[in-house]
C-alpha positions, -999 to +999 in steps of 0.1 A: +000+000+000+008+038-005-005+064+019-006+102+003-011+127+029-024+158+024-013+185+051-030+214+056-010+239+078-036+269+075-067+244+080-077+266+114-081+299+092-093+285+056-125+266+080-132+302+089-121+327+067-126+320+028-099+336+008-122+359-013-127+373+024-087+379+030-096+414+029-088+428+064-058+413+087-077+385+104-059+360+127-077+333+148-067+324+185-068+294+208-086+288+245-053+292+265-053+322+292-040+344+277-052+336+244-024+330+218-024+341+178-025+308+160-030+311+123-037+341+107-046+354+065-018+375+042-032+404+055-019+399+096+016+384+079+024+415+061+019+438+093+042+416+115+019+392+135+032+361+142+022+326+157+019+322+194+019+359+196-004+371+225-032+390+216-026+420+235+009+424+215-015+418+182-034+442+189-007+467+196+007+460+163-030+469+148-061+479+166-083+469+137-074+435+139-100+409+131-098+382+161-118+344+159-117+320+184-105+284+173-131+258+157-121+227+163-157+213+150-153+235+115-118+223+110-125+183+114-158+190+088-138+205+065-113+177+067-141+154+065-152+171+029-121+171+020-117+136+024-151+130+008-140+149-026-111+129-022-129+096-029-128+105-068-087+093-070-093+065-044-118+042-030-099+044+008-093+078+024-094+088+061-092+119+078-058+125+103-068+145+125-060+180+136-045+190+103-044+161+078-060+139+047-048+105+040-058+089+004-043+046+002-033+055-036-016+021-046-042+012-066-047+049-083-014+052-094-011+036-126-051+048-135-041+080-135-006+080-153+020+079-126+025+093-092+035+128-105+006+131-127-017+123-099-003+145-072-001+171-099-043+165-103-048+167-071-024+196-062-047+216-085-079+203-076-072+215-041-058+247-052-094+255-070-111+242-034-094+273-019-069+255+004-032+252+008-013+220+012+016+200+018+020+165+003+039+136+011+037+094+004+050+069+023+044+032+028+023+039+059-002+065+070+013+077+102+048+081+082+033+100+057+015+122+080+045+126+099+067+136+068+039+160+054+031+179+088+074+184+090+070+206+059+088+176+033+072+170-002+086+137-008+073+100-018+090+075-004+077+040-018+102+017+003+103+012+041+138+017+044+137+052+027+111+056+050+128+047+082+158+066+075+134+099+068+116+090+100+148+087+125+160+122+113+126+138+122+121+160+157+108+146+188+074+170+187+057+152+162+051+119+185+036+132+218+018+158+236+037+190+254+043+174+286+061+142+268+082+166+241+094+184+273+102+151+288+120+138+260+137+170+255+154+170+289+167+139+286+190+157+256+168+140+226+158+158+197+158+131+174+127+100+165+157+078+158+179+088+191+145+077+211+145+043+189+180+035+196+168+033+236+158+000+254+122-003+250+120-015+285+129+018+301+114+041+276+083+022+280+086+027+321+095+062+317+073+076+287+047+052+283+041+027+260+025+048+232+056+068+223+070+037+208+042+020+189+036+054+174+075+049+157+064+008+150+034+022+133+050+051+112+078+027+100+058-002+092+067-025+120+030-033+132-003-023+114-025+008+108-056+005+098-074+037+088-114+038+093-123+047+057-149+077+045-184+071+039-204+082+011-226+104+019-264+099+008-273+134+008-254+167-003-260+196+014-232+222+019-230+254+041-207+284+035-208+311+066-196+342+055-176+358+083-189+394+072-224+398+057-221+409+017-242+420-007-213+418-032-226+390-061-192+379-073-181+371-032-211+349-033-204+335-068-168+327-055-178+303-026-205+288-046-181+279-070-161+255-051-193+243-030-203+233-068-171+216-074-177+196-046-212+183-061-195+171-087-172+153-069-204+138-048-221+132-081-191+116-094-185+093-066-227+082-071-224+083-109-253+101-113-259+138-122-283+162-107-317+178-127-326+196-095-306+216-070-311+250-050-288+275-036-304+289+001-290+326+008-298+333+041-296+371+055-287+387+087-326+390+100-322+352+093-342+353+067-336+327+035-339+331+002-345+298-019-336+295-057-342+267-073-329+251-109-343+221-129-327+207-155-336+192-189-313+167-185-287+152-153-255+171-154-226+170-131-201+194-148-193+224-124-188+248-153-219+247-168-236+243-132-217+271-126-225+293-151-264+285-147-262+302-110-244+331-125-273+337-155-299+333-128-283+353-093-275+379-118-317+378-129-327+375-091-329+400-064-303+388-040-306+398+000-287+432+006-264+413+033-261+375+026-250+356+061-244+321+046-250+305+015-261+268+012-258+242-020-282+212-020-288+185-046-325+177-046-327+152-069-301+132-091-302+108-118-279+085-139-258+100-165-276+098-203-250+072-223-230+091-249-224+081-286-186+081-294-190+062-324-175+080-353-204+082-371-230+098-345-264+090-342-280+129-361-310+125-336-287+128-308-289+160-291-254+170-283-240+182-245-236+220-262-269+221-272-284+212-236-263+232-223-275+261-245-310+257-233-303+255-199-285+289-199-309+305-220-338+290-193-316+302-167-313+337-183-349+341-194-368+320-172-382+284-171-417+290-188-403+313-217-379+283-235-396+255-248-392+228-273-416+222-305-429+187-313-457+181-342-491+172-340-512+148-367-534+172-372-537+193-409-539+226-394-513+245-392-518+264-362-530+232-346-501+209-358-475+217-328-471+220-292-448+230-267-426+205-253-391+200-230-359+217-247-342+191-260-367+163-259-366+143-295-401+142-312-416+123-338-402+131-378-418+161-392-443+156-421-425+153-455-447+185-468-429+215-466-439+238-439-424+263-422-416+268-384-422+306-378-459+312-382-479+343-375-503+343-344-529+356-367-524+356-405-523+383-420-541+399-447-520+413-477-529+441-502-535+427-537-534+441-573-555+424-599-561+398-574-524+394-571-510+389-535-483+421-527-460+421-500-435+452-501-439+447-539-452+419-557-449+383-546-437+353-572-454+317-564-431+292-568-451+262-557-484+250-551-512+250-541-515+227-512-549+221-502-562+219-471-597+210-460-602+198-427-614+208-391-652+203-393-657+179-363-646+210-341-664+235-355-631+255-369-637+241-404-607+254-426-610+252-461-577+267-480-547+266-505-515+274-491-488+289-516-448+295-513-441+326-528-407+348-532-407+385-521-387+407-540-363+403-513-358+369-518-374+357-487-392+328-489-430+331-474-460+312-471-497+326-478-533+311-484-563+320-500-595+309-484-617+286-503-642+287-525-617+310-546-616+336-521-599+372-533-584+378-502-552+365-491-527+360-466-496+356-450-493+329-425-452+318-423-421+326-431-392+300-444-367+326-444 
């Protein structure tokens, strides 16, 4: 097996602060009396704040100093997503806690073109997620946990490399304060300097935990990892440290909230034709907006874009608090036709995802589709449908697709039809006499005709040899 861990050594800021928020010098403090400076955003490193600064010498570098307390709870759920989304480049991953993400990738390697080509995937990936990381493989979790959190980006795929790394490392990654200061008086800095002792009196002196700690980061004895669940249900939450009312702060964090429903979706196979984005303000009041699709989708551009067409439509709340993404419905993927000679009926993935923008843009009930009727008149032979949704083969008359509500009359000369000058007939008639079993008998020959424009049109004359005719479609 190979264990990659992911370290994340600003995980106590990035669970509270989004960076599109790294606006003001922020920094986040523990419990301890008196409260220490613990992590902190680009803002509180460029005016000099440091970590395990106190907070009164913070504050006497800046009085406008943003302060947080710690969030344990926020930090493990983010892991936890994190090692959710991670399930897409492994079927095994487990959450390290305070600070890390382990992901069993012996079986990825060679699926996704070599180690370096999938450490570089996921190095983006977690990049467009919004966090930073450090990365390291070893043999076993604990050593690559213990190789990350020292700051090394190395893969090690053979116990002895892995040993050797491990004896060189400091004496604070294996125990809590009071042990390190123990260790440390004894004049050890070094893992290997403490395995190089007899067990027997380390064990009486530091416990016995110290040393199965090494045994399990070098591979001596097992370490099983509880693996992530699937989730059956996605339902994010983003709280905004500061109310906005700015729409591109809220398109940022629903961005990567999206990019983690296609990782869900992925991990399901499935793709979603119903979802909703909940905006809740600061009088707690939430604004639901919900999108249906024409067809399942997981792709968190196009999802992505659809929010954008339709926030930038909707009257957002003038000081959004939090921002929720849920998946209310989900459905298998349509198959796809890679043959290389398509199937024409097909419709293809740019032309769903036309509709869905343009329903997003102009509203649900104002794009529709057009299917045909068996019936003879033309105002009666179609009917709205789903955009995209394949209907029966037109009739093999010719007929065109843009008619007039109401046709209309034309001027005539010498019982000749004019339109903007003089129309040409270049085929017909085509009779049609039909409708009487509902009372809208229609009884008429239909003509195409050339306008001295060279559009093509189509007009009727009412039957029995009416005088009067009309212009019911255009062709072009």
């Amino acid at each position: 097996m190979l264990w990659l861990c992911l370290n994340f050594p600003k995980i106590a800021i990035e669970a509270l602060i989004p960076k599109w928020e790294d606006v003001n010098p922020t920094a986040i403090i523990d419990s301890g009396q008196p409260p220490q400076i613990i992590a902190f955003n680009k803002k509180a490193q460029k005016i000099g704040l440091q970590k395990y600064m106190s907070l009164s010498s913070a504050f006497a570098i800046s009085s406008e100093l943003q302060v947080f307390p710690r969030s344990i709870h926020k930090e493990i759920k983010h892991l936890e997503d994190i090692a959710t989304w991670a399930l897409q480049y492994s079927s095994h991953t487990s959450v390290q806690p305070p600070d890390c993400v382990l992901i069993e990738i012996g079986s990825s390697i060679k699926l996704f073109g070599g180690l370096e080509s999938l450490t570089l995937k996921i190095t983006k990936s977690i990049n467009a997620l919004g966090h930073t990381t450090i990365m390291s493989s070893a043999t076993t979790p604990l050593g690559a946990a213990w190789l990350a959190r020292s700051g090394f980006n190395v893969h090690l795929q053979s116990r002895k490399e892995l040993e050797n790394c491990i004896y060189r490392l400091p004496v604070s990654l294996i125990g809590n304060a009071q042990q390190v200061n123990s260790i440390r008086s004894f004049g050890i800095r070094t893992i290997g300097e403490i395995a190089q002792l007899p067990r027997k009196e380390v064990t009486q002196r530091l416990g016995a935990d110290l040393l199965d700690k090494i045994d399990r980061a070098i591979g001596v004895i097992p370490d099983p990892q509880p693996p992530t669940p699937i989730p059956e249900h996605f339902k994010k939450k983003l709280e905004l440290t500061v109310p906005t009312e700015d729409l591109s702060s809220i398109l940022f964090g629903i961005r990567r909230m999206v990019i983690q429903l296609e990782s869900f979706l992925s991990l399901r196979n499935t793709g979603t034709t119903h979802f909703a984005i909940h905006l809740k303000d600061e009088s707690l009041k939430t604004h639901d907006i919900r999108f249906k699709l024409s067809r399942p989708s997981r792709n968190s551009k196009h999802l992505t874009d659809l929010i954008r067409e339709r926030l930038n439509q909707e009257t957002l709340p003038s000081r959004t608090e939090s921002i929720t993404l849920e998946c209310l419905n989900e459905s298998p993927l349509s198959a796809q036709n890679f043959s290389l000679l398509p199937d024409q009926n097909q419709t293809t993935e740019d032309g769903i995802q036309l509709i869905e923008k343009l329903r997003a843009r102009l509203g649900y009930d104002n794009v529709f589709g057009i299917s045909s009727i068996p019936d003879g008149r033309p105002e009666k032979a179609w009917a709205k449908n789903i955009p995209g949704k394949q209907s029966k083969e037109n009739p093999s008359y010719l007929r065109p697709t843009w008619l007039l509500p109401k046709p209309k009359k034309l001027y005539t000369k010498d019982n000749n039809p004019l339109l903007d000058g003089p129309l040409i007939i270049i085929d017909g008639p085509e009779r049609i006499e039909t409708g009487w079993w509902d009372e809208q008998d229609t009884r008429r020959d239909y003509f195409v005709a050339r306008t001295t424009d060279h559009a093509l049109i189509w007009i009727f004359r009412e039957l029995p040899e009416g005088t009067n005719w009309f212009l019911h479609g255009i062709f072009s």
